[in-house]
C-alpha positions as CSV (number, residue, x, y, z in Angstrom):
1,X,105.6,112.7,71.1
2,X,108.9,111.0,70.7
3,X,110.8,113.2,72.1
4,X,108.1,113.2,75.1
5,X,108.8,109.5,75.9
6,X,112.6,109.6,75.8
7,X,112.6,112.2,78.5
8,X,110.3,110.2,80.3
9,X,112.7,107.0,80.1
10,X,115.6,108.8,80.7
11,X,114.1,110.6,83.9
12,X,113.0,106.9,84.9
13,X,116.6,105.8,84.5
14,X,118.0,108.9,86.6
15,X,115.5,108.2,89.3
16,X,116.0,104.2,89.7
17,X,119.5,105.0,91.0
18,X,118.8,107.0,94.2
19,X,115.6,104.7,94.9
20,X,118.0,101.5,94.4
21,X,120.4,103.4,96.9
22,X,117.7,104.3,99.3
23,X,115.7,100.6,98.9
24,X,119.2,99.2,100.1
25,X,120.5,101.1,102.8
26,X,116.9,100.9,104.4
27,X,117.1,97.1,104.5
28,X,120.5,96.9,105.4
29,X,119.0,98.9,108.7
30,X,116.2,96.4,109.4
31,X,118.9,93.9,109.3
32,X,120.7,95.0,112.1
33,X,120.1,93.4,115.4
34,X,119.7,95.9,118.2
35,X,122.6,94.7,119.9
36,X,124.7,96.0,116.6
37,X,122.0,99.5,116.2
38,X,123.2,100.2,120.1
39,X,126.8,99.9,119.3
40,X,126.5,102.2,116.2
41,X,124.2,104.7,118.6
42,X,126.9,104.6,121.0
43,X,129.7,105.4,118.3
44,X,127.9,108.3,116.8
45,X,126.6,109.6,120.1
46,X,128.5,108.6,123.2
47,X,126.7,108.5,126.3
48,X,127.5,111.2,129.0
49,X,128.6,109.9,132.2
């Protein structure tokens, strides 16, 4: 059983880092005003004339 738990701690641990990463990138998006998400669309994808 102890050797159970520590996997299970240390697999918690291993996935708070990518969740962390995700949690922060997806509210630095809903912090954008659109004026800012239509610039980034525009330098990503530019528009065809």
């Amino acid at each position: 059983m102890d050797f159970i738990f520590r996997l299970q701690i240390f697999l918690f641990i291993i996935l708070m880092g990518p969740s962390g990463f995700f949690s922060s990138s997806e509210t630095s998006l809903f912090s954008l005003s659109d004026i800012q998400l239509k610039k980034c669309a525009v330098k990503v994808i530019p528009e065809s004339a």
